[in-house]
N, C-alpha and C positions, 0 to 999 in steps of 0.2 A: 680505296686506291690499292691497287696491286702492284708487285714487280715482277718481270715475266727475268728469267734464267739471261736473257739479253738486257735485262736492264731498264729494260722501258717500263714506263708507267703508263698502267691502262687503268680508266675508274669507268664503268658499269652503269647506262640507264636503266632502272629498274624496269620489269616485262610489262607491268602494269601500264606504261608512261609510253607505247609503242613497243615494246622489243627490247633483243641486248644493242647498244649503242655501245661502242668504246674507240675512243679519241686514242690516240698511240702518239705522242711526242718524246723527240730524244735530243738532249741538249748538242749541239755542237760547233765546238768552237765559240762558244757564250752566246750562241744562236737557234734561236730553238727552231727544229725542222719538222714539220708534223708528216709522220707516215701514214699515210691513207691507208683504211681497213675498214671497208666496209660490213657493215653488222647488221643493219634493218634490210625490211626486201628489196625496197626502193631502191636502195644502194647497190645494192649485189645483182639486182635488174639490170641499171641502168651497166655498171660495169661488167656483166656478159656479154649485153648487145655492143659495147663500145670494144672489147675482145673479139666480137665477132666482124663487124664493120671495118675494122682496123684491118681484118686482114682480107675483106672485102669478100666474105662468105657465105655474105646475104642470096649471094644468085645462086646457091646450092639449098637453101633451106625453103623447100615446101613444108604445108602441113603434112604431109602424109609422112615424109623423108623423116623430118625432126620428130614425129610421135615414135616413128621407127626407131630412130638413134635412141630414144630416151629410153624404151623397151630394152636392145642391146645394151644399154649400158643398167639398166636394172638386170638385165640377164647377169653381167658379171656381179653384180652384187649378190646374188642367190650362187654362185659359181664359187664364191668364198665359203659358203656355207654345207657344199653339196658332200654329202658321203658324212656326215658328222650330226650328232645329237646331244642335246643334254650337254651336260658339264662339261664333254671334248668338243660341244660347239662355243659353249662361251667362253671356253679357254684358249680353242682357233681362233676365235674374232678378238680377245683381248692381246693374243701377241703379233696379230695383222691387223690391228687398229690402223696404223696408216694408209694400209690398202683399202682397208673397209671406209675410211675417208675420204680415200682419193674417188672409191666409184659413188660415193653417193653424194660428191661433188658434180659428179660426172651425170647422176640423174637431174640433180638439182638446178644446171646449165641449164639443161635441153628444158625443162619444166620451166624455168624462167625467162629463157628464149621466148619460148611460144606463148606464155602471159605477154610478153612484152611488142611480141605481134601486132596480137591478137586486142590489147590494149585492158586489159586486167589486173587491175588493183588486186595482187593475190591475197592480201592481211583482209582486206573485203570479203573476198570470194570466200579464204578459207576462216573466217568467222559465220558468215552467212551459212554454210555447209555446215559447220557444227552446229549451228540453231535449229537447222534440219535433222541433223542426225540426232540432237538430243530431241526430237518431239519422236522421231521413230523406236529410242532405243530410251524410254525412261527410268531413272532410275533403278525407282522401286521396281520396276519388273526387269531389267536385263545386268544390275550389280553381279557380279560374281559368274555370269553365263554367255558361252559361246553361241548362243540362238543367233540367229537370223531375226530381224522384225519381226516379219512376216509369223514366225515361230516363237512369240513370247507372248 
C-alpha cells in the first residue's frame, strides 16, 4: 500500500496476476468515494472508446485516418527528442517527462481506439507477438546485438 502526495491510497496487482491494477479510494466525509483509474488495457480500452463516443467522434475515425493520427502523434514523440543525443537527450526527456507523457498517451489513444474497433484483445495480441518474436530473435544468438533476424 502506497500514499500518493494527495493522500490517497493505492495498493498494486502484481504484473504476474494481469498487469498494474490500482484501486484509488479517498475517504470523505466518513464515506469512502472510489476514484476511478484505470490500470489494465481492458480498462483504459473501454475508457478511450467511451472518451471518444461521448463526444460522438466515432463518424470521423476511419482506419486509415486513426493509423494516421496515431503516426502524428508518434511524430511528436520523436519531435521531443530531435536535435539531441546521449546524456542531453536523456536529460531533455527527464525534465519534459510530462510532455513525453502526455504524447505517448496520445499514441497509446489511437493504438487502443483501433484494438477496440477492430475487436482485439491487446494483452493477447501483444503476448502472442512476443512468442513470435522470441522464436525469431533467440536468446543465445541475439543477447547483447542489434541484428535483424534475418542477420543472426
Amino acid at each position: 500500500m502506497s500514499v500518493s502526495k494527495l493522500g490517497r491510497k493505492a495498493s498494486d496487482q502484481p504484473a504476474a496476476e494481469g498487469g498494474t491494477r490500482r484501486a484509488i479510494r479517498r475517504v470523505n466525509h466518513g464515506k469512502t468515494k472510489q476514484l476511478v483509474r484505470a490500470r489494465n488495457l481492458d480498462a483504459l480500452t473501454q475508457a478511450a472508446a467511451r472518451f471518444r463516443d461521448d463526444r460522438d467522434w466515432k463518424q470521423f475515425h476511419n482506419p486509415k485516418d486513426m493509423a494516421l493520427s496515431m503516426c502524428l502523434e508518434a511524430s511528436e514523440v520523436l519531435e521531443l527528442m530531435q536535435w539531441k543525443n546521449g546524456a542531453e537527450l536523456i536529460a531533455h526527456l527527464h525534465a519534459r517527462r510530462e510532455d513525453l507523457a502526455d504524447e505517448l498517451s496520445d499514441v497509446l489513444y489511437w493504438v487502443l481506439t483501433i484494438a477496440h474497433d477492430f475487436d482485439i484483445e491487446l494483452s493477447d495480441a501483444f503476448r502472442r507477438k512476443l512468442a513470435k518474436s522470441a522464436k525469431k530473435y533467440p536468446i543465445d544468438k541475439s543477447r547483447g546485438r542489434a541484428s535483424k533476424y534475418t542477420e543472426l
